[in-house]
C-alpha positions in Angstrom: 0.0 0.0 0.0 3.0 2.4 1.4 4.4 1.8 -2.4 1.3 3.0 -4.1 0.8 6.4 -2.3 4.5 6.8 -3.1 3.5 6.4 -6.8 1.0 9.2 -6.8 3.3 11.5 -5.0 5.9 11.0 -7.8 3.0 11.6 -10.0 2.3 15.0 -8.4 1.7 18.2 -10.7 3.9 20.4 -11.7 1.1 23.5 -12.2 0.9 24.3 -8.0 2.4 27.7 -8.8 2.2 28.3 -12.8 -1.8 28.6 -12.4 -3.6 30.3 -9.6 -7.7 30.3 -10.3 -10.0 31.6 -8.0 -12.4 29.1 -6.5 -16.1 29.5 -6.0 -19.3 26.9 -5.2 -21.3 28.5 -8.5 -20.0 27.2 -11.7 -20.2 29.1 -14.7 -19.5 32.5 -15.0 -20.4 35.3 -12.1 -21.3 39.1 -12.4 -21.8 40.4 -9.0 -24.9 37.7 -7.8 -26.5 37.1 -11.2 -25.0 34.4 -13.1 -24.2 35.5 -17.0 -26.6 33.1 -18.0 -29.8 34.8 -16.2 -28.1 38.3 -17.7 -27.2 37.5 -21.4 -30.8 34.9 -21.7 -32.7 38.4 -20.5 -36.0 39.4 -22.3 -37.8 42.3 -20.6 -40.6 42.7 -22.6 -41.1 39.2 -23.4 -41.1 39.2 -27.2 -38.8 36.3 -27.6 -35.8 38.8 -28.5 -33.2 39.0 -25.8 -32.4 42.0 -24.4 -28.3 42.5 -25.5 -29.8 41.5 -29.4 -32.4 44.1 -29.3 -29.7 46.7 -28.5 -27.7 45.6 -31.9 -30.8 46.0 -33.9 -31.8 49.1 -32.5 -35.1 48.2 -30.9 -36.6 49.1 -27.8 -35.9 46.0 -25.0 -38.7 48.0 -22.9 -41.3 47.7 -25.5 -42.5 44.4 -27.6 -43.7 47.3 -30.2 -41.0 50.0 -30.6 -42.8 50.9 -34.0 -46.6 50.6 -33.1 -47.8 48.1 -35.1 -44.7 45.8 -35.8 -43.5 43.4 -33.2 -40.0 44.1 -32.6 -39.4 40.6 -33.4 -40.9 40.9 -36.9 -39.1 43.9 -37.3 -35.8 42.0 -36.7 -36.4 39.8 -38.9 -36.8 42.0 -41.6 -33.5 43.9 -40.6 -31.6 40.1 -41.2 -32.9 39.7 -43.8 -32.1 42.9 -45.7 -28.3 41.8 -44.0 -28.1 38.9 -45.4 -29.1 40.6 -49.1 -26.7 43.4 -48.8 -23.7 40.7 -47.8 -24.6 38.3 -50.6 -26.6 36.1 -49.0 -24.0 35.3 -45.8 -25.7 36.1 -42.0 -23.2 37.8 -40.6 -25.1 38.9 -37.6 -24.0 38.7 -34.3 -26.8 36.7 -32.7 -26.1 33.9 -35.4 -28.2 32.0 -38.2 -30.8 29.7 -36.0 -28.3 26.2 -35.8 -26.7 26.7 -33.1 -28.7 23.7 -31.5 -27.4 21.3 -34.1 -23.9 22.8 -33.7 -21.3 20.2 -32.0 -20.0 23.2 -29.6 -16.9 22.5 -27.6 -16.7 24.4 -24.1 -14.2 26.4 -25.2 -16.6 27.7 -28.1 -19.9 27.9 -25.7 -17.6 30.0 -23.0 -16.8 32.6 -25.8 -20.3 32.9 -27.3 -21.5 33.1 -23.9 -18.5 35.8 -22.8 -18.8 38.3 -25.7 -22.9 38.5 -25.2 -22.3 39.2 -21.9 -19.7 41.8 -23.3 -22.3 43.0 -25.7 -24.8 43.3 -23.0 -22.5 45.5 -20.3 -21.5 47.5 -23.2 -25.3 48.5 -24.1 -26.1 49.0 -20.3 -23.2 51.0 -20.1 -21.3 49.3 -17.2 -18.7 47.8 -19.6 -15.0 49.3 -17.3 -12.1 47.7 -15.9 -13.4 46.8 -12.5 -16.2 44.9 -14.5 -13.6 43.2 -16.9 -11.8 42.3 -13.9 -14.9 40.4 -12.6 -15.1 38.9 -16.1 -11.4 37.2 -15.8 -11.9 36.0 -12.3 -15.5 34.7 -13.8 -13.6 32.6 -16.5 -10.9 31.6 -13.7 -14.5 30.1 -12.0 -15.6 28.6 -14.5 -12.7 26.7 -15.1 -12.2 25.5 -11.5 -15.2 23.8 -11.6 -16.1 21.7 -13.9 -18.4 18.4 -13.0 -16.6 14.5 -12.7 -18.3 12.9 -15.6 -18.2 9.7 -13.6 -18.8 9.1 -10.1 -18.7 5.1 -8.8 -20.9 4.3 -6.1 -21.3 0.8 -3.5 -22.9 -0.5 -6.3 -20.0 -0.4 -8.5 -17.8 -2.3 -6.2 -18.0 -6.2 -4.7 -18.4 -6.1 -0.5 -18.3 -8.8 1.4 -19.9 -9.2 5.2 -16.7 -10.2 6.2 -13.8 -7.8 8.4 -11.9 -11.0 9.3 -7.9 -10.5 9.2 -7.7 -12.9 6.8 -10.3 -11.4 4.4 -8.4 -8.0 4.6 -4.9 -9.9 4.2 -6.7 -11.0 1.0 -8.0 -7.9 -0.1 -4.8 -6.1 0.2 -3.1 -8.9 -1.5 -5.2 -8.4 -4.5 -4.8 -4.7 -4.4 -1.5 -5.2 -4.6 -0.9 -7.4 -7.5 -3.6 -4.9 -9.5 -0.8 -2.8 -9.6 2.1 -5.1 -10.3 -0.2 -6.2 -13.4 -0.2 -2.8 -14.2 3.3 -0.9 -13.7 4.1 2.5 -14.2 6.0 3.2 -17.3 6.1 6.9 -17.1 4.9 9.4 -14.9 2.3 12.1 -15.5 4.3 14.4 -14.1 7.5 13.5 -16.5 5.2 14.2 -20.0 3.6 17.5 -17.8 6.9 18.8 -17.7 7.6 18.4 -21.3 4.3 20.0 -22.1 4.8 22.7 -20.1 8.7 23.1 -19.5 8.2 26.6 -18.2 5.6 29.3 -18.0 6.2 31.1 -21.5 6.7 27.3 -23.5 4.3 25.0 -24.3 4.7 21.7 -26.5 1.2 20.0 -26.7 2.2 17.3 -29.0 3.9 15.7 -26.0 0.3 15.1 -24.6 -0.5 11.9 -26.5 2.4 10.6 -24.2 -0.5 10.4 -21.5 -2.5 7.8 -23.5 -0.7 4.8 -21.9 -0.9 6.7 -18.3 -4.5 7.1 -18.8 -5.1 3.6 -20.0 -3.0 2.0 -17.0 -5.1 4.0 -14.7 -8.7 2.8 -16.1 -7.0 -0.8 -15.7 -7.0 -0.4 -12.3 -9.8 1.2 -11.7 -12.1 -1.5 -13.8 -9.7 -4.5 -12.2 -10.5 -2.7 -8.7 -14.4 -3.2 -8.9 -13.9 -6.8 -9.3 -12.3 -7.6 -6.4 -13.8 -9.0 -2.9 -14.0 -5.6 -0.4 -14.5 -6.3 3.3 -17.2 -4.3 4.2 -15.6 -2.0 6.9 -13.1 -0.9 4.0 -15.7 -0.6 1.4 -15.9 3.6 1.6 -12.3 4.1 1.9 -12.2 1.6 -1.1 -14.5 3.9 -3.1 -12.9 7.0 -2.2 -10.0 5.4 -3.7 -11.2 4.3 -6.9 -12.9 7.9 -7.4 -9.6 9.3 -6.3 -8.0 7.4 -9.4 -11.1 8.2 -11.7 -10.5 12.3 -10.7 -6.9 11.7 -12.2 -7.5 10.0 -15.2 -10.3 12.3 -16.2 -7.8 15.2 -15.5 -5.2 13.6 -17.8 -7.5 13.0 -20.5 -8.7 16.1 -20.5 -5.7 18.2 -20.5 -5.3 16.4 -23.8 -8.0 18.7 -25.1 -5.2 21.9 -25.1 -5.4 22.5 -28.8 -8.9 21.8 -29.1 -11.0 22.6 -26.4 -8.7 24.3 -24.2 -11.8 25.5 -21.8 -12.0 21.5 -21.1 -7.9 21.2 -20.7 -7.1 24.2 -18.4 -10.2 23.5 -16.1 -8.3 20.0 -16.2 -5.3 22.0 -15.0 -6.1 23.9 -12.4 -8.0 20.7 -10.6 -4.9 18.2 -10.9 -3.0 18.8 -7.7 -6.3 19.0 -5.7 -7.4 15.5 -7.1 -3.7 14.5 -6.4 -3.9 15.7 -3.0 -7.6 13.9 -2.2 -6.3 10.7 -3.9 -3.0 11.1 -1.5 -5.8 11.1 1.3 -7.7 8.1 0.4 -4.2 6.3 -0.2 -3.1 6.8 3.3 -6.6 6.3 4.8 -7.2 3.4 3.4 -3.1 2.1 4.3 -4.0 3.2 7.7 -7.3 0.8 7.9 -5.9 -1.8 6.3 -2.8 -1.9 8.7 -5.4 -1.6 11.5 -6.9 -4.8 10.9 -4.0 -6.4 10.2 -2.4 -6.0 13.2 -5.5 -7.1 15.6 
């Protein structure tokens, strides 16, 4: 066990002091207590134009009529489509051409629609300075640092057994052991983190597919590590391990995502050495329990 927790601290990030990000419970971005969502989906007068797209068109967000007689909406229309004439038949407006929902969006690409309406709409209300632009960065630095585990194992992922005798633990940790010894380290994330990201000013991103076989060995143990026999007093240190694991290997695969979705990889970033430190935690917790037992 004492062998595996030394594996994850060799495997510790590199990023502790390259990337500071502000943390915060919400998620997504903040301006003051409204979340940019509520701000940029805004429709005052309810005539399914949003507020930030009236003010590019020129229309009253007050009033579903700012000519008496035409629905603002209608009016709109009319405006895009005497656009679309005068460019040669290309929608260049800013609120787009209608297929967004059929779009395959990466993060990266929904952050920056969603961070220039919100630009758009501070500039109309006139609150667009540097205090508020401030906010902004800290808002994308929030929005990175909390991105949601797209897998979290449960008791019902795992194999527990009504039985806390010594020998059923001496078992247990056996098999936990040889998990690993099927599946050795080759290289450490930490060694192909370096590479990518030498120094603050130098980045090398091709170095990143150098994670594949890290990432691989990692789901190995995790899906050999659900199979196994788990007395039941060790089953939620168990879990907490395996999640631990599941934290890290979701990280690494996701930093993989910096030339593509780099949203996705920094968020990946700035969690690593917090999922290091919580899978450091359930290493030595569940050492501890396991030595416990053993020497009753």
């Amino acid at each position: 066990m004492f062998l595996v927790l030394l594996f994850f601290i060799k495997n510790k990030s590199i990023f502790e002091n390259s990337f500071d990000f502000t943390q915060n419970k919400e998620a997504g971005l903040i301006y003051d207590n409204t979340t940019v969502a509520n701000l940029v989906n805004k429709d005052t007068d309810l005539d399914g134009v949003l507020d930030w797209e009236e003010g590019l068109w020129g229309t009253d967000p007050m009033k579903a009529e700012t000519t008496e007689g035409i629905p603002d909406s209608l009016a709109i229309e009319r405006l895009k489509v005497q656009q679309i004439a005068e460019n040669g038949g290309q929608n260049s407006s800013l609120s787009g051409n209608g297929n967004e929902g059929t779009e395959n969006l990466t993060e990266t690409d929904k952050f920056s629609r969603e961070f220039f309406s919100t630009v758009a709409t501070l500039n109309q209300n006139g609150t667009m300075d540097q205090e508020t632009m401030d906010k902004l960065g800290v808002s994308l630095a929030e929005k990175i640092q909390n991105s949601v585990p797209r897998k979290v194992f449960t008791i019902l992922d795992i194999k527990i057994i009504k039985d806390d005798s010594v020998k059923a633990v001496k078992n247990y940790n056996d098999s936990f052991d040889s998990i690993f010894k099927k599946y050795p380290a080759k290289e450490s994330a930490v060694n192909v983190l370096q590479k990518f990201a030498p120094d603050e000013d130098t980045v090398d991103s091709s170095v990143l597919s150098e994670l594949d076989p890290i990432i691989k060995q990692t789901q190995n143990i995790i899906n050999e590590l659900t199979k196994i026999n788990v007395p039941e007093s060790l089953a939620l240190s168990h879990l907490d391990f395996i999640n631990g694991m599941e934290r890290l290997a979701e990280n690494l695969s996701d930093i993989q995502f910096y030339d593509t979705d780099v949203i996705v990889a920094l968020s990946a970033i700035g969690q690593y050495e917090k999922n290091v430190t919580l899978l450091e935690s359930a290493t030595e917790n569940l050492g501890n329990m396991i030595q416990q037992k053993l020497n009753n």
